[in-house]
C-alpha positions in Angstrom: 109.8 108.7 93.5 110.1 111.9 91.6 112.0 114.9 93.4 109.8 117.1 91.5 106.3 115.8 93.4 105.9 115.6 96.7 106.7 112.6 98.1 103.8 109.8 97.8 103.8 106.2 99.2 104.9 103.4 96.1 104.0 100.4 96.8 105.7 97.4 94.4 103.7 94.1 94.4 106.2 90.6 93.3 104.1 88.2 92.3 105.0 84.5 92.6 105.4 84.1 88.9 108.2 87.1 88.5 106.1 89.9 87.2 106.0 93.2 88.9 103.0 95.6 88.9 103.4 99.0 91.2 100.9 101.3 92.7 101.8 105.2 93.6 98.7 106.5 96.2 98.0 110.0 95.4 97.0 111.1 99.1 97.9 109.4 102.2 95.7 110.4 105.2 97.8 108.1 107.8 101.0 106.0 107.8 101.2 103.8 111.0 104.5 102.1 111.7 104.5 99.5 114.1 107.4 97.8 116.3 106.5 94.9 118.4 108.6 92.5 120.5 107.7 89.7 122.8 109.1 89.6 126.3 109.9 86.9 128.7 107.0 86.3 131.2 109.7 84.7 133.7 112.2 86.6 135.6 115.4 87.2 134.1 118.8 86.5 136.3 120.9 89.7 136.9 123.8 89.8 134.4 122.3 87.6 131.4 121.8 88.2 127.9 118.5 90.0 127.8 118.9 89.5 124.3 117.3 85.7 125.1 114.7 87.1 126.8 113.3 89.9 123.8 111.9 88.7 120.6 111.2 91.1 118.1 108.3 90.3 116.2 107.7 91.4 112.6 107.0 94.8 111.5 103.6 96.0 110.6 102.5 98.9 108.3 99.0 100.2 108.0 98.4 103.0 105.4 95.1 105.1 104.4 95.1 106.3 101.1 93.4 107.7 98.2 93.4 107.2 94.2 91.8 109.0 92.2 91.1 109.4 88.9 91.7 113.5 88.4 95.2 113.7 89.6 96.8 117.2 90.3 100.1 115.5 89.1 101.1 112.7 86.5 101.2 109.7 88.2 103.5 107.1 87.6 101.4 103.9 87.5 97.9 103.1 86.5 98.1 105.8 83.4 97.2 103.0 80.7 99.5 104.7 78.6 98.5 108.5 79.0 100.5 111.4 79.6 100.1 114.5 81.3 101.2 117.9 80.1 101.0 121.4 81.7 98.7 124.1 79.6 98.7 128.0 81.1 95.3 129.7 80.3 94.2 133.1 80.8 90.4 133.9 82.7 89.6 137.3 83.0 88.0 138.4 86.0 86.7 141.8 85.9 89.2 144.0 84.4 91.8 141.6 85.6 93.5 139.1 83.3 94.8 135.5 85.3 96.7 133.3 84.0 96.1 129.8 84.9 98.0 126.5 84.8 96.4 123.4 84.4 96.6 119.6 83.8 95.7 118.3 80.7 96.0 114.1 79.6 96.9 112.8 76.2 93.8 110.2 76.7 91.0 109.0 79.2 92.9 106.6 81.9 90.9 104.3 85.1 93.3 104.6 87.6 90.8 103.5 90.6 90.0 100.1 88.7 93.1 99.6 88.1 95.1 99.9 91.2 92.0 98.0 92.3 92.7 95.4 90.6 96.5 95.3 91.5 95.8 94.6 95.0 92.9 92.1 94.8 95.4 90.0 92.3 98.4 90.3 95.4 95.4 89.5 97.7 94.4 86.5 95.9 98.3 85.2 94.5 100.2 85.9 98.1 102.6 88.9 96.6 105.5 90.2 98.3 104.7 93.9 98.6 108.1 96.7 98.9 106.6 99.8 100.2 108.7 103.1 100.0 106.8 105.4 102.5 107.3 108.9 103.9 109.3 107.8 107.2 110.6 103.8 106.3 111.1 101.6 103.8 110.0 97.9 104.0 110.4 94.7 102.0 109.0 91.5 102.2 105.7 92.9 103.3 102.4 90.3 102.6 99.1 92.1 102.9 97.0 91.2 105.5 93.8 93.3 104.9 92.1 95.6 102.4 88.9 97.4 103.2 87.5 99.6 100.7 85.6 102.4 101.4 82.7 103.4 98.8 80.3 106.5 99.9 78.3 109.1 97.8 80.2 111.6 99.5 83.1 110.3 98.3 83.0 110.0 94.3 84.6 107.8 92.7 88.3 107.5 94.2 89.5 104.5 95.8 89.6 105.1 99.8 91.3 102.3 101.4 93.6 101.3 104.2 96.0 98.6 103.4 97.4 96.7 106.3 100.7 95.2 105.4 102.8 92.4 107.5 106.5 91.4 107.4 107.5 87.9 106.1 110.2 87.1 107.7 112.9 84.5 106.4 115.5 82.1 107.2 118.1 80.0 105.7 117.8 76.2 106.7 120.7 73.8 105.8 120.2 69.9 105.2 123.1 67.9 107.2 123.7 64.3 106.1 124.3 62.0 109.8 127.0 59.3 109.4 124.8 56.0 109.2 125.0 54.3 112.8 127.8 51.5 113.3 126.3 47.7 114.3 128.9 45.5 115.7 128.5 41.8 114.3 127.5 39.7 117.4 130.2 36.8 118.4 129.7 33.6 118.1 131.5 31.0 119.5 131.9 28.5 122.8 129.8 30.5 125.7 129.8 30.0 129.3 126.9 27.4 130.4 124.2 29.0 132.3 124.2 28.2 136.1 121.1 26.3 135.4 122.1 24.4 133.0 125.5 23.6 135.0 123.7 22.3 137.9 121.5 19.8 135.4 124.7 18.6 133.8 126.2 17.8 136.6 122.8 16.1 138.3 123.1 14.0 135.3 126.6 12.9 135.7 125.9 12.0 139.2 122.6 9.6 138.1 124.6 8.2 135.4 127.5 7.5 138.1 125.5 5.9 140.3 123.9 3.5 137.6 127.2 2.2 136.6 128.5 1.1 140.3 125.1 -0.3 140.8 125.6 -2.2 137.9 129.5 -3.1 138.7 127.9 -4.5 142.1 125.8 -7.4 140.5 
């Protein structure tokens, strides 16, 4: 942001295809900045890591602004193409001669529709939002929800309150486990069963007793 202005909110929108749009807010009524963390329900042990037991959860932004369409300034986005240059007049009033400074715009510009049309588009395509406030700076913010407030009173700006929420991200790594080792089965002579042993050798006995029957005749 300009050192010359005062300092105004920026808001960059990345889309998923690569392209960039950004929208400065003229007026920003409030900036809330949120820090949440989730806590352990059980009871944590003397002399632990209470780092196990807090979870910070990701950080929230809400802002209230306003865009208009009569800046006091040159904005930075949303111009179509137009540029702003100061003019000094002189008004008399009564016998007194004031000089005044004003804003004049090389051509007619629709900054509410436009930045309008910025934020529906990150609404609809999942953006990655940046945001350069007045206290913090954030990345990686998604927005969550966009009212849009339209009254008579109110003219033709674009009163809203964006509330923006971090995606957060992590690197995952793919490990390749060593394939599991069969061992061929043996084959070979195996122990009879103890059934089977006792049938062999009630056979052999039968086929004993035949023979010296037989030897006997």
């Amino acid at each position: 942001m300009s050192a010359s202005n005062p300092q105004r909110v920026l808001l960059t929108f990345r889309f998923p295809d690569g392209s960039q749009e950004q929208v400065s807010v003229d007026a920003t009524v409030t900036e809330t900045h949120t820090l949440t963390a989730e806590i352990s329900k059980h009871k944590v042990e003397t002399g632990v890591d209470v780092a196990d037991h807090i979870r910070p959860l990701p950080q929230t932004l809400a802002l209230e602004g306003v865009i208009n369409n009569t800046p006091i300034y040159t904005p930075s986005t949303q111009m179509g193409g137009a540029t702003g240059q100061q003019t000094t007049n002189d008004i008399q009033v009564g016998k007194q001669t004031i000089k005044v400074s004003t804003l004049q715009f090389s051509q007619r510009f629709d900054r509410v529709r436009d930045a309008d049309n910025v934020f529906v588009a990150a609404w609809k395509k999942s953006a990655l939002i940046d945001a350069t406030t007045t206290l913090r700076s954030y990345t990686n913010m998604a927005l969550t929800s966009y009212p849009v407030t339209r009254t008579a009173d109110k003219g033709n700006g674009l009163f809203f309150t964006a509330q923006l929420e971090e995606l957060v991200f992590v690197d995952t790594q793919s490990v390749k486990t060593p394939a599991a080792k069969h061992k061929p089965k043996k084959h070979g002579n195996q122990a009879p069963k103890p059934a089977e042993d006792k049938r062999e050798q009630a056979r052999s006995g039968l086929k004993a007793i035949k023979n010296f029957v037989k030897g006997q005749l």
